[in-house]
KOLKOLVO-26050 format. One record per residue (C-alpha): residue in three letters; x negated, y negated, z. Coordinates in steps of 0.05 Angstrom, whole numbers, plus 32768, in hexadecimal, padded with zeros to 4 digits. Each point is the difference from the previous one (the first is absolute). Layout:
alaXYZ...
END
This chain:
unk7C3380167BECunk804B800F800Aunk7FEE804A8026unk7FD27FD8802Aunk80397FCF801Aunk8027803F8007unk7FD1801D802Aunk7FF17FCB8036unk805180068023unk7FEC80468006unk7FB97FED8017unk80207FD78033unk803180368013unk7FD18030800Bunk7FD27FD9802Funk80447FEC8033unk800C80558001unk7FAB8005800Eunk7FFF7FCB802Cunk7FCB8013803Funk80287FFA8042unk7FC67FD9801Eunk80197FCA7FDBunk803A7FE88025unk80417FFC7FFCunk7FF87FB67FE4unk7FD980157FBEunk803B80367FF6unk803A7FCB8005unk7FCE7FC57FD4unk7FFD803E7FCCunk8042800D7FFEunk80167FB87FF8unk7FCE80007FBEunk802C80387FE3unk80397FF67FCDunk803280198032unk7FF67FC18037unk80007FCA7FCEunk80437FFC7FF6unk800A7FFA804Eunk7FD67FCA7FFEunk80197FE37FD5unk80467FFB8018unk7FF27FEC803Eunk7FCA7FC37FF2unk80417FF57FCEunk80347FFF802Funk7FD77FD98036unk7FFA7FCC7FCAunk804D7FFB7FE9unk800C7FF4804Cunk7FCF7FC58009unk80247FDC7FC0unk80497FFE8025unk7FE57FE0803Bunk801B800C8042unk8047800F800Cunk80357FC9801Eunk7FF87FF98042unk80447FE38028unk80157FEE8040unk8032802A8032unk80327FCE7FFAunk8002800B7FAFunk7FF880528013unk80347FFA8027unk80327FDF7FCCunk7FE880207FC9unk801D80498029unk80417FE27FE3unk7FF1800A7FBAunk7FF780327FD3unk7FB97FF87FCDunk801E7FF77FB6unk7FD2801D7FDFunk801D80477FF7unk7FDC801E8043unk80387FFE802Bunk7FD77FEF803Eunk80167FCF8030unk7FDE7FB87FEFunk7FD47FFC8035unk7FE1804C7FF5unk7FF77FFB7FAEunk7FBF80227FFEunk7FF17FE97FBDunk7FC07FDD7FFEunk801F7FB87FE1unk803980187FEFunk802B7FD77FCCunk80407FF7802Eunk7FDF7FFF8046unk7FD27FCC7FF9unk80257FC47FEFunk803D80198027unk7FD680058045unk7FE17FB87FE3unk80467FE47FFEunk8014801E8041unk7FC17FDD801Eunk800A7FB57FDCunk804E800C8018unk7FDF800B804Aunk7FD67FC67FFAunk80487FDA7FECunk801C800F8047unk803080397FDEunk801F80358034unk7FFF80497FEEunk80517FFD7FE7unk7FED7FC17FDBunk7FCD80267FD6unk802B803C7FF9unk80367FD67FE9unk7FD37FDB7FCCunk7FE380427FE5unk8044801E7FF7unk801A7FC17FDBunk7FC980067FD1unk7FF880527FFAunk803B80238012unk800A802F8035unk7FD380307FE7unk7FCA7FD88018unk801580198046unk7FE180368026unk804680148028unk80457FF37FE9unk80257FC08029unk803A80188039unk80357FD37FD8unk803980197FCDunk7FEA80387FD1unk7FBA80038014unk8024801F8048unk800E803E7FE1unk7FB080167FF2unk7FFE7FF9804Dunk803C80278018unk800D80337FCEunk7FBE802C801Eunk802A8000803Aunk8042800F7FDDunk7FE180377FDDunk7FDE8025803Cunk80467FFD802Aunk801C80217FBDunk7FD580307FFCunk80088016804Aunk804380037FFFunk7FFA80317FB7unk7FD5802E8027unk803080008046unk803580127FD0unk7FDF80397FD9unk7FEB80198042unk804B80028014unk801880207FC2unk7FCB80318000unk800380148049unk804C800B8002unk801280447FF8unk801A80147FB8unk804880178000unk800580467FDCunk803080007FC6unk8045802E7FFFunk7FE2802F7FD5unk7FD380228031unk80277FFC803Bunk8032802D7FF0unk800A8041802Bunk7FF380487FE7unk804C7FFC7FF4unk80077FD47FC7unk7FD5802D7FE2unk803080377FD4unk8008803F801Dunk7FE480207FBCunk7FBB7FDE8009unk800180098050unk8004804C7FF2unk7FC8800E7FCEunk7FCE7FD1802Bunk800B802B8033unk7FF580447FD7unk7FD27FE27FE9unk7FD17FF38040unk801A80488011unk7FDB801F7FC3unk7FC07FCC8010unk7FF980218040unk7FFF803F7FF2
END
């Protein structure tokens, strides 16, 4: 009984790699989704389709809350601006675009929301730093630093463009050179050319 259950896969198998090509190329895909090696596929997807229809669709907001929520930064460890959190209901973006929107509905400007969400967050909750006090510094130091770095570069260029004075040691004329030494060079380069 067991070697017969063994044998059907194999069965099956057999008649996808015997198939008759007058049968179409639908009876060669139905086949193959009968085989052990498509069920999984399936499976996942019928799976996946189904774990989509249970979260329901995603938030859908306004510009004017879009365009507030490009002020903020999504909480939820993403680091995406608020109003890009891709994160199908995500924990931090959905009630903070919801409070954006009832603060709307309240009348609240865009610096009166900011202000709000920084009183209760922090700054961290920002997307960009403010242009007041310390915060000025993440804005100009880019700058600082490129003008720095331009003028390290003219300089090198200058010190390595100038020409190198040559030390005393090899400037000296043949006559520093003892008379002792000065003689057997040159009997020397006699003998050499010989």
């Amino acid at each position: 009984m067991q070697s017969q259950r063994m044998s059907e896969p194999k069965a099956k198998d057999r008649r996808l790699k015997e198939r008759n090509p007058e049968q179409g190329l639908s009876a060669f895909f139905f086949g193959c989704l009968q085989t052990h090696v498509f069920r999984p596929l399936v499976f996942v997807v019928v799976v996946s389709v189904a774990a989509m229809s249970v979260d329901g669709p995603a938030q859908i907001v306004g510009p004017e809350v879009m365009k507030v929520s490009e002020r903020f930064v999504c909480q939820c460890g993403c680091s995406e601006q608020l109003s890009v959190c891709a994160m199908l209901n995500c924990g931090s973006a959905t009630p903070l675009r919801s409070e954006i929107a009832e603060l709307l509905k309240q009348g609240k400007t865009e610096k009166e929301i900011t202000s709000i969400f920084v009183g209760k967050y922090g700054k961290v909750i920002l997307a960009a730093p403010t242009t007041q006090g310390f915060d000025l510094t993440a804005w100009t130091m880019p700058f600082v630093m490129f003008v720095l770095g331009l003028a390290l570069i003219y300089y090198l260029i200058r010190l390595w463009s100038r020409p190198r004075a040559v030390s005393a040691m090899g400037s000296g004329s043949t006559a520093e050179v003892p008379q002792d030494y000065q003689q057997r060079i040159e009997s020397e380069l006699k003998d050499l050319d010989l």
